[in-house]
C-alpha positions as CSV (number, residue, x, y, z in Angstrom):
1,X,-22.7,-11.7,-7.8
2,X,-23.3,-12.3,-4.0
3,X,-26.7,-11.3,-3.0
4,X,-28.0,-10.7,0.4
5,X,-31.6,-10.9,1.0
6,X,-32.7,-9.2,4.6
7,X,-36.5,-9.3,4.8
8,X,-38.6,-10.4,7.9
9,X,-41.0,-11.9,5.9
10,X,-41.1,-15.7,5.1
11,X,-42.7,-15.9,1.9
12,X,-41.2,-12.3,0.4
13,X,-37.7,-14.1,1.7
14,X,-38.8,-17.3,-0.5
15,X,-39.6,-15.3,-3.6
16,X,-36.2,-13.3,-3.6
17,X,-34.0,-16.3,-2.9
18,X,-35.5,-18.2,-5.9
19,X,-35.9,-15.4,-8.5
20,X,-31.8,-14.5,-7.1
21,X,-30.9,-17.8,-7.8
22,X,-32.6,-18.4,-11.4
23,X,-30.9,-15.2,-12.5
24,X,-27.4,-16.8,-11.8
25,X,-26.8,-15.6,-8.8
26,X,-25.4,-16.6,-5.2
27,X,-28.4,-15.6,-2.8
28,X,-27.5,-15.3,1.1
29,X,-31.2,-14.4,3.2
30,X,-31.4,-12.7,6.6
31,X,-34.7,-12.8,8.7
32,X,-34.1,-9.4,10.3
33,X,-31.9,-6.3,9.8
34,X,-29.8,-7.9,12.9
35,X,-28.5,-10.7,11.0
36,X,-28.0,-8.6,7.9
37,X,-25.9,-6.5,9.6
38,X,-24.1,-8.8,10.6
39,X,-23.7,-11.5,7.6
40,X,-22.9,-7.9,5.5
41,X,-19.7,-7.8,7.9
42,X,-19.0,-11.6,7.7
43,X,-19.4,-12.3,3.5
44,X,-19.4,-8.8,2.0
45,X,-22.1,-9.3,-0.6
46,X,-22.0,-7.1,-3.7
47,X,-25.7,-6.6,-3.7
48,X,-28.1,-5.9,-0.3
49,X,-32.0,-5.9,-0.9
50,X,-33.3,-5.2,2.4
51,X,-37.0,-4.6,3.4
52,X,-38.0,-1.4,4.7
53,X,-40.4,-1.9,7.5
54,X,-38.3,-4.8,10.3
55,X,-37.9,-4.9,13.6
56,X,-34.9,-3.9,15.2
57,X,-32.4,-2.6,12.5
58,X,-35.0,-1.4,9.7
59,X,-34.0,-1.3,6.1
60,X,-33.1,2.5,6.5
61,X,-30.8,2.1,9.2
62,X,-29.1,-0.8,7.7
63,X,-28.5,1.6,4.5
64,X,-27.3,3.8,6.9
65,X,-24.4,1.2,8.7
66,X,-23.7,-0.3,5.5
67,X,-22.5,2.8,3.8
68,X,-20.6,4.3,7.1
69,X,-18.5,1.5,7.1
70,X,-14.8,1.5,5.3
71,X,-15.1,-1.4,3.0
72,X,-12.9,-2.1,-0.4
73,X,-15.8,-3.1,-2.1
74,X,-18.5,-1.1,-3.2
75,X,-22.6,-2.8,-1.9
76,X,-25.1,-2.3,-4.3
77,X,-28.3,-1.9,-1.8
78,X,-31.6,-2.2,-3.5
79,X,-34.5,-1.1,-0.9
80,X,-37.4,-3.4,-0.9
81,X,-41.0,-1.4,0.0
82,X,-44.6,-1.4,-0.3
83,X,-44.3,2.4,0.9
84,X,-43.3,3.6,-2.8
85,X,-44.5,7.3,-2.3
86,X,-42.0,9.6,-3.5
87,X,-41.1,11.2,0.3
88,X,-40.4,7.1,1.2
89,X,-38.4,6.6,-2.0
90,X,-36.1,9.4,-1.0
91,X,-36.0,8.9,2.3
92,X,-34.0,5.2,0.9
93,X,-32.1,7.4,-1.6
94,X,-30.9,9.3,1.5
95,X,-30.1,6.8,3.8
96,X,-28.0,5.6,1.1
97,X,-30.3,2.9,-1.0
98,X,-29.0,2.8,-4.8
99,X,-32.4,1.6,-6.2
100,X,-35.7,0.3,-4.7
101,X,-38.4,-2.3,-5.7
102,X,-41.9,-2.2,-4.9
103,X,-43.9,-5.2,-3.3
104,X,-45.4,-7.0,-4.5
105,X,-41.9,-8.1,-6.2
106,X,-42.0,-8.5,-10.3
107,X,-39.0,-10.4,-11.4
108,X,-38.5,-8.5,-14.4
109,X,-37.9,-5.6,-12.2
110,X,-35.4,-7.6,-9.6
111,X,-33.7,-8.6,-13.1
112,X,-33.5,-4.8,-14.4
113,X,-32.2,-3.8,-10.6
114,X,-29.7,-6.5,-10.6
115,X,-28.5,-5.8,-14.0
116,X,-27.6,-2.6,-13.3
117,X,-26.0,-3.9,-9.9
118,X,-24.0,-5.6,-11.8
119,X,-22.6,-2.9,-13.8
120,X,-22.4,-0.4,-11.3
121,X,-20.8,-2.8,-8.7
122,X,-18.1,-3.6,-11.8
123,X,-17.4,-0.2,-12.3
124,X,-16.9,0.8,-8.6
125,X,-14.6,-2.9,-8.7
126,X,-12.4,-1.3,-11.6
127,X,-11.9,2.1,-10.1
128,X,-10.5,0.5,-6.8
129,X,-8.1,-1.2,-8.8
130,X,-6.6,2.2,-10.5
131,X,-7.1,3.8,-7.4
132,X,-5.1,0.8,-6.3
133,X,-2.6,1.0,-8.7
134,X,-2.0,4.7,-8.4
135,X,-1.3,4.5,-5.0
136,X,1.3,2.1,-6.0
137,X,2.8,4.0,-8.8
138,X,3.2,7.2,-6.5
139,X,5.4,5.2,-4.1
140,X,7.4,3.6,-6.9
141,X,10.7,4.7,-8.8
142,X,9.4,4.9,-12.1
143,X,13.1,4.2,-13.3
144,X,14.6,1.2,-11.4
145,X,11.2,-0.2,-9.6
146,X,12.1,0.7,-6.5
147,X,10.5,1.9,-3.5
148,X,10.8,5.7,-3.9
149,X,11.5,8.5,-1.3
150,X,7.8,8.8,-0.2
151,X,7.6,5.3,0.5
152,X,10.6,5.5,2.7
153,X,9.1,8.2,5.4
154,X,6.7,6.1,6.5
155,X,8.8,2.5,6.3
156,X,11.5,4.8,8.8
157,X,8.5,6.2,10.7
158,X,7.4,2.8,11.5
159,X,10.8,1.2,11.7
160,X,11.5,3.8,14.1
161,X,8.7,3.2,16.3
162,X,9.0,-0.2,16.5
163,X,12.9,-0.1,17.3
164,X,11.7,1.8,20.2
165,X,9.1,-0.2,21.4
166,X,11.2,-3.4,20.9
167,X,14.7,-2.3,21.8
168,X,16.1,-3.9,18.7
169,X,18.0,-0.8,16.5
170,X,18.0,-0.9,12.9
171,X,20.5,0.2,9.9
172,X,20.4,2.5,7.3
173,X,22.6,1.8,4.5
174,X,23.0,5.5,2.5
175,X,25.2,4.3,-1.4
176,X,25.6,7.0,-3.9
177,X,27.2,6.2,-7.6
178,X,30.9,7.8,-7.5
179,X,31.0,10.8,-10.1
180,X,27.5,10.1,-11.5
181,X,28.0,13.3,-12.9
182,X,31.0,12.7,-15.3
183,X,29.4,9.7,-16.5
184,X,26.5,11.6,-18.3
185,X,28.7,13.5,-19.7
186,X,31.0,10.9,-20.7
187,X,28.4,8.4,-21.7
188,X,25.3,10.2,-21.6
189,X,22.2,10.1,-19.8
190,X,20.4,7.5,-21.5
191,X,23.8,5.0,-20.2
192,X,23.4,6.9,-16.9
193,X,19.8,5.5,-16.4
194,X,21.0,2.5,-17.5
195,X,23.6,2.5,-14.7
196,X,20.9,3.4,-12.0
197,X,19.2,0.2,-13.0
198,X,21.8,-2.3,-12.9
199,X,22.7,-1.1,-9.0
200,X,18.8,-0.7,-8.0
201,X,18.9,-4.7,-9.3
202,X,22.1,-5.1,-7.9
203,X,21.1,-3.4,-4.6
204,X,17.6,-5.8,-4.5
205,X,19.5,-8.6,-5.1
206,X,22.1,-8.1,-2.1
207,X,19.4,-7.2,0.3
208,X,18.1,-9.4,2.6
209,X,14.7,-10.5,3.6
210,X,12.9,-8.1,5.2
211,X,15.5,-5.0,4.1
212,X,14.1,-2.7,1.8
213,X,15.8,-0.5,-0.9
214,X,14.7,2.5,-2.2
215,X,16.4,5.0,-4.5
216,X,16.4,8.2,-2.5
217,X,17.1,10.3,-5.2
218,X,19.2,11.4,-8.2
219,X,22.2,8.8,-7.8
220,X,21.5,8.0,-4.1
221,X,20.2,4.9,-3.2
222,X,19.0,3.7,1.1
223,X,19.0,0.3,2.4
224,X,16.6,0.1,6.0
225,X,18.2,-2.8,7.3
226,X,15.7,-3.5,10.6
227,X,16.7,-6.0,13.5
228,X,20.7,-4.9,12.4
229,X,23.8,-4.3,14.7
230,X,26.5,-1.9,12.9
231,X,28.7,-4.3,12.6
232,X,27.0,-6.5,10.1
233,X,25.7,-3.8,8.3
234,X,28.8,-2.3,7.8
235,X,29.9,-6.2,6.6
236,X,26.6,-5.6,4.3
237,X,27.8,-2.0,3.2
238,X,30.9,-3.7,1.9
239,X,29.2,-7.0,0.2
240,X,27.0,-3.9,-1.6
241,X,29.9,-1.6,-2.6
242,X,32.3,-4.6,-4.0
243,X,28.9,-6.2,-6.1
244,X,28.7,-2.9,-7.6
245,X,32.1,-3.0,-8.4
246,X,32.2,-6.4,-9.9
247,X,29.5,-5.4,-12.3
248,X,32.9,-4.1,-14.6
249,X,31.0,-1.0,-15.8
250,X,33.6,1.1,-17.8
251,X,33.8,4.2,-16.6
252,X,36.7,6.0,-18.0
253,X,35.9,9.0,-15.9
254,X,36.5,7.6,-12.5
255,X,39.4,8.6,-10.4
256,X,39.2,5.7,-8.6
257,X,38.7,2.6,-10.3
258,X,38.1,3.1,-14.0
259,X,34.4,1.4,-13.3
260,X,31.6,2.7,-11.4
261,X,31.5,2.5,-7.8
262,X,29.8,3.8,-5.6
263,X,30.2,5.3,-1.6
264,X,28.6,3.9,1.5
265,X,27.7,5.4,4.6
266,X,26.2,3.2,7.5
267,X,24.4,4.4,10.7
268,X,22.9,2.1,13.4
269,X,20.1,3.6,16.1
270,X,20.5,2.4,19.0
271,X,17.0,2.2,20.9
272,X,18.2,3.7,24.2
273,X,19.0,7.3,22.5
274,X,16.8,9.8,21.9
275,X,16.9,10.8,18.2
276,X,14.2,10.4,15.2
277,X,14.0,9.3,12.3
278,X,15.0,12.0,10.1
279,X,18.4,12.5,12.6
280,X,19.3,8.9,11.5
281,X,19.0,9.7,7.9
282,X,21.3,13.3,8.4
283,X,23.7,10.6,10.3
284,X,24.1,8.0,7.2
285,X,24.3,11.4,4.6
286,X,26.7,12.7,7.3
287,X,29.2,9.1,7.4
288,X,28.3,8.9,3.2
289,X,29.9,12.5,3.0
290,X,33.0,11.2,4.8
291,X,33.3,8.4,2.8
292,X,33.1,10.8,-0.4
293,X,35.8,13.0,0.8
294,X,38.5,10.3,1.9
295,X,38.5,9.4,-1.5
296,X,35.2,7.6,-2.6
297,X,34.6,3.9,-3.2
298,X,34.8,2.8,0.3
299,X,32.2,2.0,3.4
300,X,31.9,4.9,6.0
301,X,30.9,4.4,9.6
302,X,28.8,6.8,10.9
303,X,30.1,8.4,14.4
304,X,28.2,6.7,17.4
305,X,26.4,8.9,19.5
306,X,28.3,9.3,23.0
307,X,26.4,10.2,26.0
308,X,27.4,14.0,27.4
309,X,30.3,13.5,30.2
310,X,28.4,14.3,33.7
């Protein structure tokens, strides 16, 4: 573990560094709760023992900072004291010390404290990670691995905003699997999954750098295509919808084809207009329609948006 030692007193500083360091430990000392502070910031230790009594910052209000500020990792802080009466221990407990040890130190106790640092800053360590990996999971198609519909507000939020602050527009790309529908019930649904895999690859592997694909739901899949005209996104609508149809997946019930396809509707915002985010995804739905009803398999622009006649 990293340990930080903050104590204003040369020989108690001495005695923790060395008894830190003979346990197996990294060992980083502070003179005052100043410094502290401020190699806490710089190094994020996993373990603080701070003195109580300094001047400047004291042990308390260093407790106090340490545990107000956001931080991924969890600090351990062991308060340091020769005022072990049971209003000062709490008093540590409250500004948010996890243990204490009273001076004069004993190093069995620094090894008992640290032990349990260790476990305790482990467990914290472990947590983060499924809290980590949660977060990750809730923004993730559990079926093809891609970026799901939650993840996409806030990618088009902040593509949004930054088209508008730059004055480069960005694409959406809306695709949805031509008669999905017929295909369960021709081939089932465990086929049918195996179908919305093969385009969420497909999709990923047409994409460029710095697009991002998301299923959007059901049989619908959105490409955010950002620093895009609608011109070459409409040429990347079309590279999309003839990949999928190169893939040569039988589908007997397709009126089109006799494989799956799928139909693409493209919008492009353009930075001077004023619509949001959520207009530009009813635009793509709205051109992905069209292309549905003039007969499916095709690439659909959506209709620009004209300025009122004056």
């Amino acid at each position: 573990m990293k340990v930080l030692v903050a104590d204003d007193d040369l020989v108690s500083r001495i005695m923790l560094h060395s008894s830190v360091e003979a346990l197996g430990h990294e060992c980083l000392v502070a003179e005052d709760g100043d410094e502290a502070w401020r190699l806490h910031q710089d190094t994020g230790p996993d373990v603080v023992i701070t003195d109580r009594m300094m001047p400047g910052v004291d042990g308390l209000e260093l407790c106090r900072r340490i545990r107000a500020r956001p931080a991924e990792r969890y600090t351990y802080i062991i308060l340091a004291t020769s005022l072990t009466e049971r209003y000062d221990v709490l008093m540590g407990m409250e500004a948010g010390a996890d243990d204490y040890l009273a001076k004069p130190l004993d190093p069995f106790d620094l090894e008992t404290r640290l032990i349990a640092a260790l476990r305790v800053t482990s467990l914290h360590a472990e947590l983060a990670r499924f809290r980590c990996e949660l977060g990750r999971l809730a923004r993730t198609d559990a079926l093809t691995q891609l970026r799901n519909r939650l993840n996409l507000g806030d990618d088009l939020a902040s593509a949004h905003a930054r088209s508008q602050r730059s004055g480069r527009g960005y694409c959406l790309v809306m695709c949805d699997v031509d008669s999905f529908k017929r295909y369960n019930d021709t081939y089932g649904h465990q086929a049918g999954d195996e179908v919305l895999r093969a385009l969420g690859a497909t999709l990923s592997a047409q994409a460029r750098q710095g697009d991002s694909v998301y299923r959007y739901g059901g049989e619908e899949f959105l490409l955010l295509l950002p620093d895009e005209a609608l011109s070459s996104a409409a040429a990347a609508g079309e590279r999309i919808r003839s990949a999928i149809e190169d893939l040569a997946i039988v589908h007997s019930g397709s009126r089109v084809a006799g494989v799956v396809t799928i139909s693409v509707g493209v919008a492009a915002f353009d930075p001077g207009e004023d619509t949001t985010s959520q207009a530009m995804l009813a635009r793509a739905d709205a051109a992905l329609y069209e292309a549905k009803t003039a007969g499916r398999n095709r690439v659909q622009l959506a209709t620009p948006v004209r300025e009122p006649a004056i």
